[in-house]
C-alpha positions as CSV (number, residue, x, y, z in Angstrom):
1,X,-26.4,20.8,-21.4
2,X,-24.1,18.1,-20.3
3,X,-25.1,14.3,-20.5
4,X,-24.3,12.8,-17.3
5,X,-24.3,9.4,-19.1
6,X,-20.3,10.7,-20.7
7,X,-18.8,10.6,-17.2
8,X,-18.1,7.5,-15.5
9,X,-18.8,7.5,-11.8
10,X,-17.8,4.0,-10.9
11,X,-14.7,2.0,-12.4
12,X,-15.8,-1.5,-14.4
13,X,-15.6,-4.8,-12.3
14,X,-12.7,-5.6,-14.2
15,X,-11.2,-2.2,-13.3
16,X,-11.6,-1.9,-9.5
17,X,-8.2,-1.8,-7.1
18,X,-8.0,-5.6,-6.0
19,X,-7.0,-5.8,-2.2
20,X,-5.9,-9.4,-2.6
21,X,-3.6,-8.3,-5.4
22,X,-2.0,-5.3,-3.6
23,X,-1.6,-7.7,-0.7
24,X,0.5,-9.8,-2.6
25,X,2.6,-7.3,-4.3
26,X,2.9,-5.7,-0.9
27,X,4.2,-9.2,0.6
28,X,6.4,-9.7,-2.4
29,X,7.9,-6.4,-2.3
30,X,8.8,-6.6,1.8
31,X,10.1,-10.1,1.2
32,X,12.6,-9.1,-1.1
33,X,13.7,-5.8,0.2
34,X,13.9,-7.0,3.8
35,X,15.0,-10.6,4.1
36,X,18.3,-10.6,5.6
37,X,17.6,-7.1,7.1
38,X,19.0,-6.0,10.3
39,X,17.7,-3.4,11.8
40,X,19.9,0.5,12.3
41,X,18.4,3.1,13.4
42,X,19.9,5.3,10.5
43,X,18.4,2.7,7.2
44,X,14.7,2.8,8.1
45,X,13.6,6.4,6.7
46,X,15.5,5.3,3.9
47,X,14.5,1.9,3.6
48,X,10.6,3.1,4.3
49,X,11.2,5.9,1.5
50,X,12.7,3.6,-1.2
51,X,9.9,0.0,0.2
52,X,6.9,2.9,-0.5
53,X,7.9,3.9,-4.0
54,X,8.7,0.4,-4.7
55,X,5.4,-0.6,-3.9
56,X,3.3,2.3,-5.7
57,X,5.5,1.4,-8.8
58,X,3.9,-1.9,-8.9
59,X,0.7,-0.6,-8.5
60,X,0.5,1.7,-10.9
61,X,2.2,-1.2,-13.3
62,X,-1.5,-3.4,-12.5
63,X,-3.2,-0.8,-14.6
64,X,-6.1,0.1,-12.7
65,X,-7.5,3.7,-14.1
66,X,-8.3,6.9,-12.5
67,X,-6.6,5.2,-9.1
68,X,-4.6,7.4,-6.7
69,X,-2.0,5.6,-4.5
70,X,-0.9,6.6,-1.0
71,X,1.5,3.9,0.5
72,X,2.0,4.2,4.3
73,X,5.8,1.8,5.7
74,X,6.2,1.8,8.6
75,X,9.6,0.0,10.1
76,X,10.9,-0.5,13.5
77,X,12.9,-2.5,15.6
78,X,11.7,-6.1,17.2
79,X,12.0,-5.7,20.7
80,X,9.2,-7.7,21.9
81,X,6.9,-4.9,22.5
82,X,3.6,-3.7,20.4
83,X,2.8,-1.4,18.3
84,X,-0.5,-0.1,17.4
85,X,-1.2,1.7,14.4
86,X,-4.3,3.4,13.1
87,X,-5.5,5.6,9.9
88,X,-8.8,6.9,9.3
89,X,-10.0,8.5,5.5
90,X,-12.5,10.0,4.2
91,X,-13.8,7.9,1.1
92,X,-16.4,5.7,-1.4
93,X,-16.6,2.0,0.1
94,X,-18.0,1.6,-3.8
95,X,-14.9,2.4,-5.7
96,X,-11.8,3.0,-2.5
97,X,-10.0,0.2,-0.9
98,X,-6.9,-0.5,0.7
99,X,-4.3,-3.6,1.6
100,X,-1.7,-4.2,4.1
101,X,1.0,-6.6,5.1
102,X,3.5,-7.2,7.7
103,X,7.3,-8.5,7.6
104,X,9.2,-9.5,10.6
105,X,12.3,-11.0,11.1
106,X,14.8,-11.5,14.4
107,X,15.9,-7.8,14.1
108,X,12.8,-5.5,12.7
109,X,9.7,-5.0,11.7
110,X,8.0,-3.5,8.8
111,X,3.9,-2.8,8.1
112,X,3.4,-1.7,5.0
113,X,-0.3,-0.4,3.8
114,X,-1.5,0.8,0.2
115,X,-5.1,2.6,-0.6
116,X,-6.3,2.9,-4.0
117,X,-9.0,5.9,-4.2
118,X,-11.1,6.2,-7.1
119,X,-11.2,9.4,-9.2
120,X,-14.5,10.3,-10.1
């Protein structure tokens, strides 16, 4: 028989993925790869590839246990019009969360989002 009290279904306080923190690091991380930026058509798979890993190397540094990271970057070029964007999961409001930041300057645009799921 297996005692349910050995498995831990909830991470400690102390533990949880911290949306203001990922906020920050996201803000941090788009301030220094993009100031000075100017948008080409040809940079920004590259720039959203190498902005992403940046950002769930960071994460993964805060030390939060049994989290899973997906990082979403999204960059385009400031035109004046809008952009919508939109996700939709599947997950625990107890243990899952997510944070999100935008950078723009005179020549681009960049969103970048992070969610930190819980393995139970």
């Amino acid at each position: 028989m297996v005692d349910a009290s050995q498995y831990q279904l909830e991470p400690d306080y102390k533990n949880k993925f911290k949306a203001s923190r990922a906020k920050e690091i996201i803000g941090n991380v788009l301030k220094a790869r993009l100031t000075g930026a100017v948008y080409h058509a040809d940079n920004t798979s590259s720039w959203a590839r190498e902005i992403s890993d940046d950002i769930k190397h960071h994460l993964k540094e805060e030390g939060w246990p049994r989290y899973k990271y997906c990082v979403q970057v999204f960059v385009g070029e400031q035109r004046g019009e809008g952009v919508r964007l939109a996700c939709r999961g599947f997950w625990d409001p107890q243990t899952d969360s997510y944070a999100h930041d935008i950078f723009q300057n005179e020549s681009l645009f960049c969103v970048a989002c992070a969610f930190g799921v819980y393995l139970y």
